[in-house]
N, C-alpha and C positions, 0 to 999 in steps of 0.2 A: 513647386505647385502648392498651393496651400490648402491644408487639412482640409478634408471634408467636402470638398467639390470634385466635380470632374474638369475643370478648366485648366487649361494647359497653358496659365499666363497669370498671371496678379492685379492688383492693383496700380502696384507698383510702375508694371508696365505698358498700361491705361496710361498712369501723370507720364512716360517719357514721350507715349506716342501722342500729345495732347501737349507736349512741350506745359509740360506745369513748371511755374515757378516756385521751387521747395524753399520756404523762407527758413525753416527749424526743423529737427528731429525730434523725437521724445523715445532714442532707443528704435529698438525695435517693432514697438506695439504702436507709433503713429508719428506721423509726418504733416509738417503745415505748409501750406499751399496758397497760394495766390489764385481766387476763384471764376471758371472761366465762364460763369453761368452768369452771375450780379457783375463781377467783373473787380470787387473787392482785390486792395492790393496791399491787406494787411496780412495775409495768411490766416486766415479763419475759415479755411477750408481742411478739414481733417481728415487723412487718408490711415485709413485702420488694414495695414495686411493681414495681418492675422484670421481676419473673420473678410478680409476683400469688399470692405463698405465705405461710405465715406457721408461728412455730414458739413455742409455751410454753417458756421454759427454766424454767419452775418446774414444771410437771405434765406434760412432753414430748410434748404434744398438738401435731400440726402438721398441713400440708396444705395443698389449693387453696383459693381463697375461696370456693369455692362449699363446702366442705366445711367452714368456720369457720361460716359462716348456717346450714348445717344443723342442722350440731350444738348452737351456741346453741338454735334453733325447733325439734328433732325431725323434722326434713323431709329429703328425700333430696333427693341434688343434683339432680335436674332439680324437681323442686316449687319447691327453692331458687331456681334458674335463675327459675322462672316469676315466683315473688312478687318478688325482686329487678327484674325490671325491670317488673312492674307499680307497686313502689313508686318505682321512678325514673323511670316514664312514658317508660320506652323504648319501638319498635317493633319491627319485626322483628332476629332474632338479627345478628350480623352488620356491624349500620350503625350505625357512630359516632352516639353522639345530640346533638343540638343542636335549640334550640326549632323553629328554622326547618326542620332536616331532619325532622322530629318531625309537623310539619304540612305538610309536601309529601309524606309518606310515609303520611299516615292512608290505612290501607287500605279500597277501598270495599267493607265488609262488609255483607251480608245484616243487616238491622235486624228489628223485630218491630214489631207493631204495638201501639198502648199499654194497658196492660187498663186494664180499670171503673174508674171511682173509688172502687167500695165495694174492689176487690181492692188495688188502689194503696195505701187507706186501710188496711185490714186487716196489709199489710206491713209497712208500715214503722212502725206500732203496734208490732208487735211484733219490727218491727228496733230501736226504740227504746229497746223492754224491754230489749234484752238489750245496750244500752252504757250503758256510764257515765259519769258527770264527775267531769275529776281537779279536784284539790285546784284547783290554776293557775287554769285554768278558773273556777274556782265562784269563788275571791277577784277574779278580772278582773272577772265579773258583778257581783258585791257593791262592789266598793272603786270601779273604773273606770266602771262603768255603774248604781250606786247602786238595784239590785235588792236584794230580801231574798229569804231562801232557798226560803221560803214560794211566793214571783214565780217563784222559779228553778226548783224543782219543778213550778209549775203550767203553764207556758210550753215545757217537755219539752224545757233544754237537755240534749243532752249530748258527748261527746266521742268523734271518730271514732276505732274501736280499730287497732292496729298492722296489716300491710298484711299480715301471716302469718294473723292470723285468718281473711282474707276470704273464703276459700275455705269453713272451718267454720261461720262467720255464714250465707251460703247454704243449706248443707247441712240446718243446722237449724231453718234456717227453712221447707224442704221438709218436713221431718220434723215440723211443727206443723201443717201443709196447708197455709201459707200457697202463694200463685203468685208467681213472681219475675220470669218468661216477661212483657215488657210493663208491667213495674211499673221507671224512672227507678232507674238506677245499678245494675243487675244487667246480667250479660253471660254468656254463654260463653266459656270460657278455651280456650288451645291443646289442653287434655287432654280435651275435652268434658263438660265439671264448672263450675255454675254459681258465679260468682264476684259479692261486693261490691264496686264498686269505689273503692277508700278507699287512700290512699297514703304513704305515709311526706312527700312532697313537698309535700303536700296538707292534714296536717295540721290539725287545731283544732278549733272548738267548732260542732257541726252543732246548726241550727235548723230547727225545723219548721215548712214551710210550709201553712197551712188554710186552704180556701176560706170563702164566708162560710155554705157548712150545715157548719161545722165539720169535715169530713173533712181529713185529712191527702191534700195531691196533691202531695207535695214536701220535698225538704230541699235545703237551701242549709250550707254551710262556711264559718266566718270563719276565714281561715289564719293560723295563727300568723306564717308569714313569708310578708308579702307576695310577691306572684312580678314579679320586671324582666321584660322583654323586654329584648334587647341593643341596638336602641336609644334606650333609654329614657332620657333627660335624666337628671344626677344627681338633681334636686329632687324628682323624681318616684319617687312611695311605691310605687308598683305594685299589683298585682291585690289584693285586699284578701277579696274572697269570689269564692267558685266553685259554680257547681251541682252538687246529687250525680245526674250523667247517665252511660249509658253510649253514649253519640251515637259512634259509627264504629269499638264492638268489635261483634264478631258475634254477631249476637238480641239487642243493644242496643236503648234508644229514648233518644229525645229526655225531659229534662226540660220541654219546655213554655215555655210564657210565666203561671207561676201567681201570680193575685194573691191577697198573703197578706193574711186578714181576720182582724182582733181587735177586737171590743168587740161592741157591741147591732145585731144586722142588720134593727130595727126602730127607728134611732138618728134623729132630725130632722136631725142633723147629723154628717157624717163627713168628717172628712179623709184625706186624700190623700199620699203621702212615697213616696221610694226607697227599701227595705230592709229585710227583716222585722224584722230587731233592732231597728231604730229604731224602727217603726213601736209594739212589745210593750214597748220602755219607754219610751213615750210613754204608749202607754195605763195602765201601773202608774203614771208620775205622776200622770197628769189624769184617768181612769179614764173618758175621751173614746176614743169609735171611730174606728180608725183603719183603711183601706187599705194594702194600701205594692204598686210594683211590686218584680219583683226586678233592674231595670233602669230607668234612669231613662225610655229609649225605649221598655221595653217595655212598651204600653200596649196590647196586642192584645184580652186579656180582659177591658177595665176597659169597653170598651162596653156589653158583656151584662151586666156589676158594676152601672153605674148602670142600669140599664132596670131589673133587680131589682131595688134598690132604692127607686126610684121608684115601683113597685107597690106596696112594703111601708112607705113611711109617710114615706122620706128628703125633707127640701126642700132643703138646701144642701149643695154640696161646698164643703171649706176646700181650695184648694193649698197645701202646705206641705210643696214640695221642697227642697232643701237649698238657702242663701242665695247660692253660688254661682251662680244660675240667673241674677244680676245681670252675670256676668263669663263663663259659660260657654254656650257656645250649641246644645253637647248640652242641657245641663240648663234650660237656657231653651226649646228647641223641646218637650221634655217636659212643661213645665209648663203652654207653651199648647195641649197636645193634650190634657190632664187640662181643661182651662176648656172647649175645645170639645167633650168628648165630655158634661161635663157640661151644657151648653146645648143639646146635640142632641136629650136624654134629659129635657128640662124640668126639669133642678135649675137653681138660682138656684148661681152659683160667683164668689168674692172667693180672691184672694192673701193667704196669711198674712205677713208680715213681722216676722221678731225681731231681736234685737239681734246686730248682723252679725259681730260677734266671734266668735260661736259658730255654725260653720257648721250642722248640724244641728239639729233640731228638739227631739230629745235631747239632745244638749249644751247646747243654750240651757236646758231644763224644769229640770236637775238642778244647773246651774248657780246659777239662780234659788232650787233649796230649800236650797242651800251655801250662800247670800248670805246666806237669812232666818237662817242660824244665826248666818253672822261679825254682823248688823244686829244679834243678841239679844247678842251680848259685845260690842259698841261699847255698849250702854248701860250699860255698867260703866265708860266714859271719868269722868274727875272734872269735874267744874265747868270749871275752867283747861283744860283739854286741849279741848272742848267749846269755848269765847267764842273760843280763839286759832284756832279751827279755821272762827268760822263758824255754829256748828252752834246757837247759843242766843243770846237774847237777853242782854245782861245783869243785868238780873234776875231770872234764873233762879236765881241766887246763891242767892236767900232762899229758897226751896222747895230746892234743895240741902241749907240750911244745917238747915231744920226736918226734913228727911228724917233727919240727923244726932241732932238732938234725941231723935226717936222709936224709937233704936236704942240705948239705957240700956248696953248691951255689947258695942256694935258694935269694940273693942279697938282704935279709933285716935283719934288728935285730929280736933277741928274741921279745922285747917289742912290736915289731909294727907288728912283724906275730901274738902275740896274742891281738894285739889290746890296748895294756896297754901305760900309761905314764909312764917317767922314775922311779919316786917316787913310782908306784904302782907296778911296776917288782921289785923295790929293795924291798918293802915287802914280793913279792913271794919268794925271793933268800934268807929270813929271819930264822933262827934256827928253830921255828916252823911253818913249813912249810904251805904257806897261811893264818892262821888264821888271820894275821889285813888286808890283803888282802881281804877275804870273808868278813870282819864288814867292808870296807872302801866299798867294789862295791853292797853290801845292802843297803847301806845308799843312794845308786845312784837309786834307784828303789823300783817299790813300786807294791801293790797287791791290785785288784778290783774286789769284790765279786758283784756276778751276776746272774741271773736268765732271763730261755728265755721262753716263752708262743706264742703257735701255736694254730692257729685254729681246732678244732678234723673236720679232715676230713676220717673219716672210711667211710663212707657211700658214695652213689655214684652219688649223689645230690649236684649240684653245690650252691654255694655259692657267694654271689655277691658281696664282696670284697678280697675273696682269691687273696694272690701274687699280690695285686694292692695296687696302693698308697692311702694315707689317704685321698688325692684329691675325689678319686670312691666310697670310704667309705660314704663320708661327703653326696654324693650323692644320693648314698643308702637308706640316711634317718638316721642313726646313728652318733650323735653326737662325743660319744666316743663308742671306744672299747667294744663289749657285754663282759665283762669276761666271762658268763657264757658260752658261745660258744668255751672256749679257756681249751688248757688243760698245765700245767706248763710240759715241755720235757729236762733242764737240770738244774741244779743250780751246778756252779762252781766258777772258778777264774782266774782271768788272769794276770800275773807278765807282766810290762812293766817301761821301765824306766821312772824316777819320773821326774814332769814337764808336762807330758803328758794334752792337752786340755781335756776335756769329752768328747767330740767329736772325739779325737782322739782315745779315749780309746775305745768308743763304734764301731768303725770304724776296730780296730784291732781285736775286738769281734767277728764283720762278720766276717773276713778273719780266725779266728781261727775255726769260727762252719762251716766251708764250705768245703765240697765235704769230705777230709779225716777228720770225726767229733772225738770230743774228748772222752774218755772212759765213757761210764755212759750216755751219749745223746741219747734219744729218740725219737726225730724228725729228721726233714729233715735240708736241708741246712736254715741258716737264710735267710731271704728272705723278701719284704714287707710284708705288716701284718701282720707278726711277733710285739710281744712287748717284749723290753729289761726294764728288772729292774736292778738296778744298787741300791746294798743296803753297808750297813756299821754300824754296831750298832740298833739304831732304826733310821736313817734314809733309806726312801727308794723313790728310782722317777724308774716312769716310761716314756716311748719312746715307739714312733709308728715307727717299721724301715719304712721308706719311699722311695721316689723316690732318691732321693737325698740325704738322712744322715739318722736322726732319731729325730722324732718330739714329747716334753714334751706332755702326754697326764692321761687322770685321769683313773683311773684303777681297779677295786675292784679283788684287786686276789684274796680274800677267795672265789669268785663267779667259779673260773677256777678248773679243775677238775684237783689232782693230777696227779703228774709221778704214771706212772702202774707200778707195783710191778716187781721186776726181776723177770727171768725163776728160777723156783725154789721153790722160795717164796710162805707164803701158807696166 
């Protein structure tokens, strides 16, 4: 806070909420700017913290900071005052902010009680109408979350407006008749004028929460920038989404515990997730219904969720909360309160499990329809690339070689549509046909036997290094690998051509035990925690697959419980 005022904010953070462009520093005592008044984009705008003034020497526009936010927004310095620390999530005038002071000082304000769900729904209808989504936004959907625009429209993202509007956003939404009084994220301001509350802080792409008769009871925020706590572990990404509530301003309420419904509310089958976004592009892959809470605990209104739909035709819940529920014991005690509430309700309820690489149920779906594209351009590999890898018989050769035949204009030779040198086509074209050809392209390639060991996770008790790297392990308290916690799920082998690093080999391993596994595999996708053995005679090493590769580690496999017997087997 700077000397000599009562304001619980600077200049400083006037230019961040004002997006100023800082061209220079000079120290501490002044910063040049890019001026948002003339519009100058030489930095001849001077921001002085110390005394919290600021002065154009290109258009000799100057003044307090509350008088730079006005004039940018049209607003008189006390409205300025107001939106300024609404969008910094300050509290009362006066007290330095900090997160901790910030939450020892919510004041206990007079709340309201919550209106109707038709009133709720009617608002923020047309609180929705009237935001939009920036460009950012819609490519983050499109590019990042593999929505089409079609999805993105129908789904009603859009983007929380600047923290100046929010006062106007109210207003006119009185002036449409909608009610705000009781309806999540409206409040009373200091001036007795209702307010949105949406914040510079706060930022990002607002999703719509709907129950499952389709009414809007809710909107949730994915922030552009996560929020730390102070203290928060470096490794830790922070708050990620926020509810849009106005919980402890005055004639505030509570957002609730809403759970958000997409797809068929007459489905046999629905799953279960943390997260409206995940939940809506789950369902645009699989066009499967899904649940989501907007907390992994919070499961309050999922009891009365399944009883309805138990009347209306539902037999099974999938659980299919994020894969960490194997390592976290928040998200693990969530997922067996979703199993029990659905057995309380008479639905029949199983655990989904995907490939643990991808923590989410959304990230696994979209990754999968990424896959089938790179799987349609590997079938453009040649011949050679194809036998040295594994992937064909030898034989394949000649259905190769007649594919070449039937393409009159295909504009390349024999040799180089199968991938061959000239020396090694002239031994295909030899009397018996291929043979020093197959001894010439073995001799380019070679075979590494292998073994892969998974955690037994049957049970429904998380584990405190499941799907983490050896880094969470070390931390855990375990030096090495427990084997006896581990149970061996394949032992095979993998053809690659010869030359190959270890590191390569092991690298080509994952991508072979991943998502379509190979015959005889018993686990899941490789994944951290995993250990790869890599044997050959009597030698054998072991590897921690890690964050980044796979890490030499010590290993007692007789301690790991064998492969379970086939079906069948007695």
């Amino acid at each position: 806070m700077a000397s000599g005022t009562d304001f619980p904010f600077t200049i400083m953070d006037i230019a961040g909420l004002l997006r100023l462009n800082i061209r220079r520093r000079g120290g501490s005592r002044v910063a040049y700017a890019d001026c948002p008044i003339c519009g100058d984009r030489r930095g001849k705008l001077g921001l002085y913290p110390q005394i919290n003034t600021w002065r154009c020497y290109h258009c000799g526009e100057c003044g307090g900071m509350l008088a730079l936010y006005g004039k940018v927004h049209g607003v008189s310095n006390s409205d300025a005052y107001q939106e300024i620390c609404d969008a910094l999530a300050i509290g009362a005038p006066g007290r330095e902010y900090t997160p901790k002071a910030k939450e020892a000082a919510a004041p206990d304000e007079p709340q309201t009680q919550r209106a109707s769900p038709q009133e709720i729904h009617r608002t923020l209808t047309a609180l929705l109408a009237m935001l939009t989504l920036s460009p950012a936004h819609r490519e983050h959907l499109r590019t990042k979350r593999g929505l089409a625009d079609g999805q993105i429209q129908g789904f009603g993202f859009k983007s929380t407006p600047p923290a100046y509007q929010c006062r106007a956003i109210a207003a006119q939404l009185l002036k449409q008749g909608c009610i705000v009084e009781g309806v999540p994220g409206f409040y009373l301001d200091n001036g007795g004028r209702w307010r949105a509350k949406f914040h510079q802080r706060t930022s990002g792409i607002v999703i719509p929460l709907r129950g499952v008769d389709g009414l809007l009871q809710g909107l949730q925020i994915r922030l552009d920038r996560p929020i730390k706590k102070e203290d928060d572990p470096p490794e830790k990404t922070g708050i990620k989404y926020l509810p849009f509530t106005s919980t402890g301003k005055p004639l505030g309420v509570t957002s609730g515990n809403p759970i958000h419904f997409v797809g068929d509310p007459s489905s046999r089958v629905v799953y279960v997730t943390e997260g409206a976004l995940k939940a809506d592009i789950a369902h645009a892959l699989t066009g499967r219904t899904f649940a989501a809470t907007v907390g992994v605990n919070n499961t309050m209104g999922m009891d009365e969720l399944f009883a309805f739909l138990r009347r209306n035709g539902t037999e099974e819940i999938i659980e299919a909360e994020d894969m960490d529920k194997y390592c976290n014991p928040n998200v693990s005690r969530g997922a067996s309160k979703v199993h029990q509430l659905a057995v309380k309700n008479g639905l029949q309820c199983r655990r989904l499990v995907w490939n643990p690489n991808y923590k989410g149920i959304d990230d696994w779906l979209l990754a999968l329809r990424r896959k089938e594209t790179k799987e349609k351009e590997r079938e453009h590999m040649n011949f050679k690339e194809m036998y040295l890898n594994g992937m064909c018989p030898f034989g394949y050769i000649d259905s190769c070689a007649d594919q070449w035949r039937s393409r009159p204009n295909i504009g390349v030779s024999a040799e180089e549509f199968l991938g061959l040198t000239y020396e090694e086509y002239q031994m295909y074209l030899q009397t018996e046909p291929g043979a020093s050809l197959k001894k010439c392209l073995d001799s380019q390639r070679s075979t590494q036997k292998f073994r892969v060991y998974q955690l037994g996770l049957e049970g429904i008790e998380a584990h405190p290094f499941a799907f983490r790297s050896m880094e969470i392990m070390l931390k855990a308290g375990y030096q090495q690998p427990p084997a006896g916690s581990y149970r061996l799920v394949y032992d095979g082998e993998l053809i690659h051509p010869r030359g190959w690093t270890e590191q390569a080999v092991m690298r080509r391993i994952r991508e072979h035990c991943n998502d379509y596994l190979p015959e005889g595999y018993q686990g899941h996708s490789m994944t951290m925690s995993d250990i790869l053995e890599l044997y050959d005679g009597d030698n054998r090493d072991f590897f921690y697959c890690d964050e980044d590769g796979f890490t030499p580690v010590r290993f007692d496999a007789e301690q790991a419980a064998p492969m379970r017997e086939a079906d069948g087997d007695e």
